[in-house]
C-alpha positions in Angstrom: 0.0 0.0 0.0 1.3 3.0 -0.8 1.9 5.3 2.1 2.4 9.4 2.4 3.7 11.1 5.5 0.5 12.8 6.9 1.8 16.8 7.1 2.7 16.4 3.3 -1.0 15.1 2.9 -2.3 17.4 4.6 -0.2 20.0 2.6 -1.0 18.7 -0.8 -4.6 17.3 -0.5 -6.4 19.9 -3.3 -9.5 20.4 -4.7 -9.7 18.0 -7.3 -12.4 18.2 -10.3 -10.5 17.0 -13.2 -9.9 12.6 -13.5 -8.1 10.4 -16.0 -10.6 8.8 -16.4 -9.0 5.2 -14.5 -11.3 3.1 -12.2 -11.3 3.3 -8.4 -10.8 -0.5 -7.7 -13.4 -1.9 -5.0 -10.2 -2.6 -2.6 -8.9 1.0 -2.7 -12.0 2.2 -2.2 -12.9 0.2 0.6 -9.5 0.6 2.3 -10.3 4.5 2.2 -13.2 3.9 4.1 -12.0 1.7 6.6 -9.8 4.5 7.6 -12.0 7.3 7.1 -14.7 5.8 9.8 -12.2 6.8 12.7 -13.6 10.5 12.4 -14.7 11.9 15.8 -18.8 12.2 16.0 -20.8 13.5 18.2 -21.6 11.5 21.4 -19.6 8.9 18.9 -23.0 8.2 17.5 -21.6 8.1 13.9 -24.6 9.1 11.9 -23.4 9.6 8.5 -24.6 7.5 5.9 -22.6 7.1 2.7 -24.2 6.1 -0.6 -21.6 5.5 -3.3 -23.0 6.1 -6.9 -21.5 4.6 -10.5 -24.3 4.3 -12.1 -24.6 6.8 -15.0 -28.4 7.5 -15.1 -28.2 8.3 -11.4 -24.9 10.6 -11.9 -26.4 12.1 -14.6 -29.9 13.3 -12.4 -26.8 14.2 -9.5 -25.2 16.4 -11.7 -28.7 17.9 -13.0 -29.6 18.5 -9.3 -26.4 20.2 -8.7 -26.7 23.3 -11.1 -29.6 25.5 -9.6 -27.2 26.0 -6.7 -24.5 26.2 -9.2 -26.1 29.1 -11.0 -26.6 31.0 -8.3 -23.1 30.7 -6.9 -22.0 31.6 -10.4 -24.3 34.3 -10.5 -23.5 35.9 -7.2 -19.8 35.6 -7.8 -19.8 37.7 -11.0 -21.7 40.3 -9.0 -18.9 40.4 -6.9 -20.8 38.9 -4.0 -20.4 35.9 -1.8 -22.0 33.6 -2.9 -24.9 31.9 -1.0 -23.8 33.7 1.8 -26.4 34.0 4.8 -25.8 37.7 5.9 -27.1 38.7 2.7 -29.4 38.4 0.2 -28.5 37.9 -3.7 -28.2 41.3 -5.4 -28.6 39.3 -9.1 -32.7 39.1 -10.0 -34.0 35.6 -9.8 -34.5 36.2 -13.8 -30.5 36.9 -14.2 -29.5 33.5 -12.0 -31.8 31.9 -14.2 -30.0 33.5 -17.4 -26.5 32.4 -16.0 -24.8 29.7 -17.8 -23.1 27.4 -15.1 -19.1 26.4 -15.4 -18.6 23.2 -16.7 -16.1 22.3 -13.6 -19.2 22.9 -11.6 -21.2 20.0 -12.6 -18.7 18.0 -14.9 -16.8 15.9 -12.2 -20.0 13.9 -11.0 -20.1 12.9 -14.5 -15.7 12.1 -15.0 -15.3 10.6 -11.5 -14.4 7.1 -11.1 -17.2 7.2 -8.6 -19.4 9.6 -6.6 -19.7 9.4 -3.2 -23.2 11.0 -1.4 -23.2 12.1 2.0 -26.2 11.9 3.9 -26.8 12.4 8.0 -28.9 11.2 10.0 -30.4 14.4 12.0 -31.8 12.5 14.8 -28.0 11.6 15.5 -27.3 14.9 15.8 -26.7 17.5 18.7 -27.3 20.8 17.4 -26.3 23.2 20.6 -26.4 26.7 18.2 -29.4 25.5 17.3 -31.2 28.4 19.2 -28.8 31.0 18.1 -29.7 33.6 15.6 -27.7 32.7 13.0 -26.8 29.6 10.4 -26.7 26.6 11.9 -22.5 25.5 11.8 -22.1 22.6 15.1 -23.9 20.1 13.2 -20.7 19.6 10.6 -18.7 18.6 13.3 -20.3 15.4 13.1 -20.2 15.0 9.5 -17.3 17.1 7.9 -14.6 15.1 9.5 -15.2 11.9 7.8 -15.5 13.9 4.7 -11.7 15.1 5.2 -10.7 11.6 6.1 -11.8 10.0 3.1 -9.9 13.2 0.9 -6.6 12.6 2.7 -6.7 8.8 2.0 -7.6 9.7 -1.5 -4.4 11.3 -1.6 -2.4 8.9 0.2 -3.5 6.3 -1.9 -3.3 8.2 -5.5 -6.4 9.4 -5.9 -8.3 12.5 -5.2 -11.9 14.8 -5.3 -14.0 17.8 -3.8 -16.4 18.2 -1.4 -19.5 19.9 -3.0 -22.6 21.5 -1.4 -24.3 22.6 -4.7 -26.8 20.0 -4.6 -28.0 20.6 -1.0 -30.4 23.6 -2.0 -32.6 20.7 -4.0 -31.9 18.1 -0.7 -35.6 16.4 -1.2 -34.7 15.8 -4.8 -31.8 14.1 -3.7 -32.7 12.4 -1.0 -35.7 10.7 -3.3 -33.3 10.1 -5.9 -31.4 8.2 -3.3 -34.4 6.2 -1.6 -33.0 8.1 1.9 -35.7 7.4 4.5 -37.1 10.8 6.3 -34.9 12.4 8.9 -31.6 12.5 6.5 -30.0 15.7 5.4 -27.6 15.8 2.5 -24.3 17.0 3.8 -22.1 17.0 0.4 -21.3 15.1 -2.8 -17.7 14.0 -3.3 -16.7 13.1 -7.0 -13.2 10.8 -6.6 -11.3 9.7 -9.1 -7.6 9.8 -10.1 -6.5 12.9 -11.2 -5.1 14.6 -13.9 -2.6 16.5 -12.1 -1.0 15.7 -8.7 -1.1 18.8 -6.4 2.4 19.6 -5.2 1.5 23.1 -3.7 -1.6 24.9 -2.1 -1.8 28.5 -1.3 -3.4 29.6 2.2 -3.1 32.0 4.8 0.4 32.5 7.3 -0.6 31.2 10.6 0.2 34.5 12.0 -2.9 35.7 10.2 -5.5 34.1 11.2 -4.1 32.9 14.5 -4.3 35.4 17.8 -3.0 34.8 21.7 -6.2 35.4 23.8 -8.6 37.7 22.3 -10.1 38.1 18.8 -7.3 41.4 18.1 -4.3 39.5 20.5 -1.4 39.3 19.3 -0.7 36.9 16.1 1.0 33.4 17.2 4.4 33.2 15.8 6.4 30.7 15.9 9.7 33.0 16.1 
C-alpha cells in the first residue's frame, strides 16, 4: 500500500475536479473507508450514511440536481458577491440566476469521477447546541465534515483525489428521493473521486500569523519566532 507522510497530505490534498478517467478499484476504495470511519462524532453516534454512486443514469440526475445551486453561486460571484452567503441576500434578479450559464467544472466531475460518493446524516443523530442562536446553523458539521476530510486525505495517500461539494444541498428532497433516503436525512455533500489529472504539489493559504491570535479576537498573532 502506498503510504504518504501525513503533514505532506495534509499539505498537498487539493480540490480535485478534473480525473483520468482510470477506475477506483473496490479494494482501494474500501480501504479508504475503513480508515475514514475513525472520524470523531458527536456522542460517537456516527450518523453519517454514505451512498456510493456509478451508475450513469443516477450521476447524470446528481449532476442535473447540482446546477440551480450552481447558478446562483456563479451568478452571485460575478456580481462580486459571496456567494450563498447568509448575511445577505443575492443582489442578481432571480430572472439573471436563471439567465446564468453554469461552469462546466461545476457540474462535470459527477459525470468524470471514477465514482461519486453521497453524503447523507442522519439528524436525529445529531446534537445541534447553536441551534437556538440567531444565526446559520455551523455545530452540526462537526459530526459529518470530519469523515469527509478523512476519506480526501486517503484519497491522496492512496493516489487518488476529489471535492467536497454542497451545490446539490439547495434541491436536498430531490436528492434524498433520488437516493431512496428514509425521512430524517440531510444531504451534507457530494464527493466526485477519481484519479487525477494533475497531482497537487503546492496549495496556497493564509500564514498562521494571520488568522491565529494569543487570547482575544485582536491578540497578538501566534508566531512561531
Amino acid at each position: 500500500m502506498h503510504q504518504m507522510d501525513l503533514y505532506d497530505a495534509m499539505r498537498t490534498t487539493a480540490a480535485i475536479r478534473r480525473f483520468t478517467g482510470d477506475p477506483l478499484p473496490d479494494e482501494v476504495l474500501y480501504r479508504m473507508l475503513e480508515n475514514a470511519r475513525f472520524a470523531p462524532s458527536g456522542g460517537n453516534r456516527q450518523g453519517v450514511r454514505i451512498v456510493l454512486v456509478r451508475d450513469q443514469d443516477t450521476r447524470e440526475r446528481l449532476a442535473a440536481l447540482t446546477e440551480p445551486g450552481a447558478r446562483r453561486y456563479t451568478a452571485q460571484g460575478a456580481a462580486g458577491e459571496v456567494p450563498w452567503n447568509s448575511l445577505q441576500p443575492p443582489g442578481p434578479t432571480p430572472e439573471e440566476i436563471a439567465a446564468t450559464e453554469v461552469p462546466r467544472h461545476l457540474v462535470e466531475p459527477l459525470r468524470t469521477a471514477a465514482v461519486v460518493v453521497v453524503v447523507l446524516v442522519d439528524l436525529g443523530a445529531l446534537a445541534s447546541t447553536d441551534q437556538d442562536l440567531d444565526r446559520v446553523g455551523l455545530v452540526s458539521g462537526a459530526s459529518v465534515y470530519p469523515l469527509v476530510w478523512n476519506l480526501l486525505l486517503a484519497a491522496r495517500a492512496e493516489g487518488f483525489g476529489g471535492t467536497v461539494t454542497t451545490m446539490a444541498v439547495p434541491e436536498e428532497d430531490a436528492v434524498l428521493e433520488l437516493l431512496g433516503a428514509p425521512p430524517g436525512h440531510a444531504l451534507a455533500c457530494v464527493v466526485p473521486l477519481g484519479k487525477p489529472v494533475k497531482q497537487p504539489t503546492r496549495l496556497r493559504r493564509r500564514a498562521v500569523e494571520e488568522f491565529v491570535t494569543w487570547d482575544r479576537f485582536d491578540g497578538e498573532p501566534f508566531s512561531a519566532r
